[in-house]
C-alpha positions in Angstrom: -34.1 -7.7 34.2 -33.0 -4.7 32.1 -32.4 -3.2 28.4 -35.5 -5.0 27.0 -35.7 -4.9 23.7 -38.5 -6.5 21.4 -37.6 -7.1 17.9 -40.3 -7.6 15.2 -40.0 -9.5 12.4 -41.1 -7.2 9.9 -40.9 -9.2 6.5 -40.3 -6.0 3.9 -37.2 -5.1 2.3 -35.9 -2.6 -0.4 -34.8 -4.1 -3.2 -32.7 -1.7 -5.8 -33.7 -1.9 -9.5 -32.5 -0.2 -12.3 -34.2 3.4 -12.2 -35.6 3.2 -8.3 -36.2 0.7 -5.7 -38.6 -2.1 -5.8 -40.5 -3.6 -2.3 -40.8 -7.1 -1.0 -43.3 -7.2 1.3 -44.3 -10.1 3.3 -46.0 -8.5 6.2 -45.3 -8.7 9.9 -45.0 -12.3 11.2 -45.1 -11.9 14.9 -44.3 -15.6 15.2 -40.4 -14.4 14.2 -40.4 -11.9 16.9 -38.2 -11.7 19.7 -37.7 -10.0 22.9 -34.0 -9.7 24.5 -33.1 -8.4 28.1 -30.3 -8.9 30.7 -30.5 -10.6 33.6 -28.5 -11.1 36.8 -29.1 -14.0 38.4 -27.6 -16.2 41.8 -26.1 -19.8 40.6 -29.9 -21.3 41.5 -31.5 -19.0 38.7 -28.7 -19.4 36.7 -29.3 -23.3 36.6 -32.7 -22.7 36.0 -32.4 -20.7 33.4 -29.6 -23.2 31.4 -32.1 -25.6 32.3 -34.7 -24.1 30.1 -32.0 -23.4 27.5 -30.7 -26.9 27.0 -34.0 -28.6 27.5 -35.9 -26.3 24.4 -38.6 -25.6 27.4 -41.2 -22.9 26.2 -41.7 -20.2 28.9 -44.0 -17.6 29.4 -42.5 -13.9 30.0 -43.1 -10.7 31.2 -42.2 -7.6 29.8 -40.9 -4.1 31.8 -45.0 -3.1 30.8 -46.3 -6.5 32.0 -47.0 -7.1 28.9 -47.0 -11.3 29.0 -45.4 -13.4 25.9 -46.2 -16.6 25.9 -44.7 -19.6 24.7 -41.1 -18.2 24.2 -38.3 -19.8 23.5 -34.9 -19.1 25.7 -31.8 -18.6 24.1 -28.8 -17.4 26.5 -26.5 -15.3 24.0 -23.9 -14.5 26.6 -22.7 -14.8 30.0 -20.3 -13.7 32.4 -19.9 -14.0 35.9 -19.8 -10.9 37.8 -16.5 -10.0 39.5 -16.4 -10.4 43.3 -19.4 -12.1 43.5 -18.5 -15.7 42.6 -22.5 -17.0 42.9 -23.9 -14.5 40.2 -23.9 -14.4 36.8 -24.6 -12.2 34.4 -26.7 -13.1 30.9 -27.9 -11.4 27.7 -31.1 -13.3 27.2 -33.4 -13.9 23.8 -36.5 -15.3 23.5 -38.1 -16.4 20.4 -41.9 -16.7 19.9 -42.8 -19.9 18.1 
């Protein structure tokens, strides 16, 4: 796995007014976070993985820093196979915490 990225769902947002800027805050809700890497995977993993992706299966992760989420969701946002190597395929992975 590679290019993790974690995502927080940081509920504040500038909002323009007349004369300056406003904020909405709503705080952090680390239920909205999510946590994106890419994998590549053999056609075994691959099938496990779409397995988990079609079936709404809530997985437990590990980070680069071990770090452990738990209950994730898996969403595949893109895949490719990777040339010359017709067993392996490549993904861009998300995972939502619910």
């Amino acid at each position: 796995m590679e290019n993790w990225q974690i995502v927080p769902d940081d509920r504040q947002q500038q909002i323009e007014i007349v004369g300056g800027v406003a904020v909405q805050d709503f705080g952090h809700v680390s239920e909205g976070d999510k946590v994106s890497c890419s994998v590549t995977v053999l056609s075994d993993g691959w099938e496990t993985i779409k397995g988990y992706w079609d079936n709404r299966t809530l997985v437990n992760i590990s980070d680069e820093a071990g770090v452990v989420w738990s209950n994730m969701r898996v969403v595949v946002k893109s895949y490719e196979y990777v040339p010359h190597f017709p067993h392996a395929v490549k993904a861009t992975l998300e995972f939502w915490r619910l």
